[in-house]
C-alpha positions in Angstrom: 34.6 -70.9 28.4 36.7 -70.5 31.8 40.5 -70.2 31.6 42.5 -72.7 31.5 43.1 -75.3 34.1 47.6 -75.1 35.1 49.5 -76.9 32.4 50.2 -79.3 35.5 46.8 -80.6 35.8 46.7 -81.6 32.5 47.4 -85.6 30.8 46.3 -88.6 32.1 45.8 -89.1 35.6 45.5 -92.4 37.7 44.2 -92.8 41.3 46.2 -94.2 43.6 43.8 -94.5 46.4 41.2 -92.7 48.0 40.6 -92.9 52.2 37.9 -91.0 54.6 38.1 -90.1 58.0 35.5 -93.1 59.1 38.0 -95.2 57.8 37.0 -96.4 54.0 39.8 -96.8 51.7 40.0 -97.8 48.1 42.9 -99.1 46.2 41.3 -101.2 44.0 39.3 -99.8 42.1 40.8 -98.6 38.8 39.9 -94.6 38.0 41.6 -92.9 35.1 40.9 -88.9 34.9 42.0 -87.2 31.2 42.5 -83.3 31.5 42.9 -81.3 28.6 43.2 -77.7 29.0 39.4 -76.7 30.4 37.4 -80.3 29.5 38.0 -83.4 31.1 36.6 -87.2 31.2 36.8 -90.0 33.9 36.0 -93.4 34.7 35.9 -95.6 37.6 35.7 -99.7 37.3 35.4 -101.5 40.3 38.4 -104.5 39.9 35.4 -106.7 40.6 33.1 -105.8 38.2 31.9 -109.0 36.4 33.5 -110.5 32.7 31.8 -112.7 30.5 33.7 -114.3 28.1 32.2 -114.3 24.6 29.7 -111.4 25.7 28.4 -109.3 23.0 26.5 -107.0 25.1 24.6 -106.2 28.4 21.5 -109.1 27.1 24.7 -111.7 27.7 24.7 -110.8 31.6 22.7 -111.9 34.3 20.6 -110.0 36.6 22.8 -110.3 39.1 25.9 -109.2 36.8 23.9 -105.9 35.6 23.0 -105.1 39.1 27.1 -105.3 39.8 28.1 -103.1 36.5 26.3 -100.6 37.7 28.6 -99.7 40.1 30.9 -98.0 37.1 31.1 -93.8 37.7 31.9 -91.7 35.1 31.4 -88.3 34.1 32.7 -85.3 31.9 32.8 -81.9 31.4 34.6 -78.5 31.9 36.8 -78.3 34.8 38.0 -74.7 36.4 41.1 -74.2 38.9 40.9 -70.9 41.2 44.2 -71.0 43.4 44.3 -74.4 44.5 40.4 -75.1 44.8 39.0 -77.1 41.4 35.6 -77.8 40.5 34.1 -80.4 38.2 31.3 -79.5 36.4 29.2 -82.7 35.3 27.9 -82.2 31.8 27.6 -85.9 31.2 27.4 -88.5 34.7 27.0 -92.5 34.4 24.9 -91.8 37.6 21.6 -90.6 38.3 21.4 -86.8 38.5 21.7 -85.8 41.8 22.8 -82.3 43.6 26.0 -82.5 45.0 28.7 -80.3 44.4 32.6 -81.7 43.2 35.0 -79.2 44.6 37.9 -80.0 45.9 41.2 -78.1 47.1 44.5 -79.9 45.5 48.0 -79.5 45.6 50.5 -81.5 43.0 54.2 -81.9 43.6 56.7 -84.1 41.4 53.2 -85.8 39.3 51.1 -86.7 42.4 48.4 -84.8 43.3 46.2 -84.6 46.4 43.2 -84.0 46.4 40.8 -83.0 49.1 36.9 -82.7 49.4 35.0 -79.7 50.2 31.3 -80.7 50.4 32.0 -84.0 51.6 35.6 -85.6 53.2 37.8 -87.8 51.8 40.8 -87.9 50.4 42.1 -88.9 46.9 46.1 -89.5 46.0 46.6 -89.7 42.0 50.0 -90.3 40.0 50.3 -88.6 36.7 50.2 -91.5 34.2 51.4 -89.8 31.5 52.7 -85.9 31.0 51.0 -83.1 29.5 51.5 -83.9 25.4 50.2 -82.8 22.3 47.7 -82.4 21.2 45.0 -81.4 24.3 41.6 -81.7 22.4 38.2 -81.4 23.7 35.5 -82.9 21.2 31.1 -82.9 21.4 28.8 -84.9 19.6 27.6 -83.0 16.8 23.8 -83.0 16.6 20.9 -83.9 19.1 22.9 -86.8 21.2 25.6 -86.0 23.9 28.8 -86.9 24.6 32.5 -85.7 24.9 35.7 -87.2 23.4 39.4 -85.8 25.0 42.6 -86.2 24.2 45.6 -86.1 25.7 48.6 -86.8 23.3 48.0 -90.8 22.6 45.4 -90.8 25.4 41.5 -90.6 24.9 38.4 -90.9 27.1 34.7 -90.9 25.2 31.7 -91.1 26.7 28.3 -91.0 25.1 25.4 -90.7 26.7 22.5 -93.4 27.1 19.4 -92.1 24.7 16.7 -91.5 27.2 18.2 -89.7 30.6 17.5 -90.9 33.8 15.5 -90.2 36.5 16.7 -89.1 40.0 17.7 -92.3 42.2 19.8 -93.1 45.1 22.3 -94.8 42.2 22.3 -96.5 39.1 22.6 -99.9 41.5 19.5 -98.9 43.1 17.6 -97.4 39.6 18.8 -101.0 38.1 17.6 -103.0 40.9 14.1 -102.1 41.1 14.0 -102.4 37.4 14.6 -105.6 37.3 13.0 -106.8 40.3 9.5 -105.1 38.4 10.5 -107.0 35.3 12.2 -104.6 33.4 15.0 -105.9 32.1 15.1 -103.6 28.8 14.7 -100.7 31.3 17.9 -101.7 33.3 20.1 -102.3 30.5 18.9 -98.5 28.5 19.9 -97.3 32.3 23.4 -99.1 31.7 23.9 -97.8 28.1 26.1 -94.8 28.7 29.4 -95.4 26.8 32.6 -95.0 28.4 35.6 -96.3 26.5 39.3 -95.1 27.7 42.4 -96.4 25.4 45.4 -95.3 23.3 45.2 -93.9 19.8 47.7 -95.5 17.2 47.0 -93.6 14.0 43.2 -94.9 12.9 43.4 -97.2 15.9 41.9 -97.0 19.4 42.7 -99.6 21.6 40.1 -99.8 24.3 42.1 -100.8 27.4 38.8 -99.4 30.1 35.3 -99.3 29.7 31.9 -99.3 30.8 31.3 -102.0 28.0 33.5 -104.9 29.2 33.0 -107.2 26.3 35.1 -103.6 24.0 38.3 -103.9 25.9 40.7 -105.5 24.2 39.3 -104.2 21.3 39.7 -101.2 18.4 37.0 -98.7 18.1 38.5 -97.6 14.8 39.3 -94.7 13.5 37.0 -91.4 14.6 34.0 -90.5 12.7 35.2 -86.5 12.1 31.2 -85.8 10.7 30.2 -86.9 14.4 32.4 -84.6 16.8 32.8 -80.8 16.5 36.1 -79.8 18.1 35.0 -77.1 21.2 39.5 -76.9 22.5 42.5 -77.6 21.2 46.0 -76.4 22.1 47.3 -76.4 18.6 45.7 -76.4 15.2 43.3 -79.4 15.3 44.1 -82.6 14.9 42.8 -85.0 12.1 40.2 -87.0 13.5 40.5 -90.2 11.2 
């Protein structure tokens, strides 16, 4: 494992905005980023993504509506900090694999950071949502399946991933697409099945307030399974899990 990212990278972030120099800007969309001390998680919900009301799961959306969900990002995995250049290494991505590179140089004064691409340009301005707390606490799926659980003092971000991983594509909008548009509906919704749930722990409650599952915010995802996640950082003696 790396060192440790600087204490003030860690917590729960939220983006403010991100602009390019051909002019795109974003203030819309709603992108949290949890940083522990080497591990992080993130997820990115476009504010129109669609809601169904009643919705039980992806089979309750139309074509249409799983063609617009998958315009969620996410991704997770262990970030390192070298003077004022980071780089986040994808473990897990909602996306379709791809080769590109997330480095960024960044500079954070008074819980706003700015960030700025390496490999490609634009700019990103976050606001720290909440401070660095404890406990910091980096967790994986035990066993055959992926996935990552942080936690940042009453913050947590989990993502597990879809069962079967995905092929190379331009982006899950275009892997979904052409799914459907061949008649493979149960293909496009397994490409939609990675699990991103962000919230707020409250003893053996988690309160989903963000997710790539729309119908589970709102909702409590319960207390953690402790026989499904085997703790890989922590900042202090590990925290009970349930």
């Amino acid at each position: 494992m790396s060192a440790h990212v600087p204490p003030d990278l860690t917590g729960l972030w939220r983006r403010e905005v991100i602009t390019t120099p051909k002019g795109y800007r974003d203030e819309t969309t709603r992108v949290l980023w949890l940083q522990t001390r080497s591990w992080y998680a993130d997820i990115r919900v476009k504010a129109d993504r669609p809601t169904r009301d009643g919705a039980l799961g992806f089979a309750d959306y139309t074509d249409t509506e799983l063609i617009q969900m998958a315009a969620v990002q996410g991704f997770a995995g262990e970030l390192t900090a070298t003077g004022n250049v980071c780089l986040w290494r994808r473990d897990l991505d909602y996306q379709p694999p791809n080769d590109s590179v997330d480095e960024a140089t960044f500079a954070v004064k008074d819980g706003v950071m700015i960030e700025d691409g390496i490999h490609s340009e634009y700019q990103e301005i976050w606001r720290q949502e909440a401070l660095s707390a404890t406990p910091l606490a980096a967790y994986r799926l035990a066993g055959e399946a992926k996935g990552l659980l942080v936690i940042a003092g009453e913050y947590f971000l989990e993502i597990r991933d879809r069962a079967t991983p995905l092929a190379p594509a331009e982006s899950l909008t275009a892997y979904v697409t052409e799914a459907l548009a061949a008649g493979k509906r149960e293909a496009a919704i397994a490409a939609l099945s990675m699990r991103l749930c962000h919230g707020k722990i409250d003893g053996a409650s988690r309160q989903v307030t963000l997710s790539s599952y729309p119908w589970l915010e709102g909702t409590d995802l319960g207390a953690v399974d402790p026989a499904e996640w085997t703790l890989i950082d922590c900042d202090v003696p590990a925290p009970a899990l349930s």
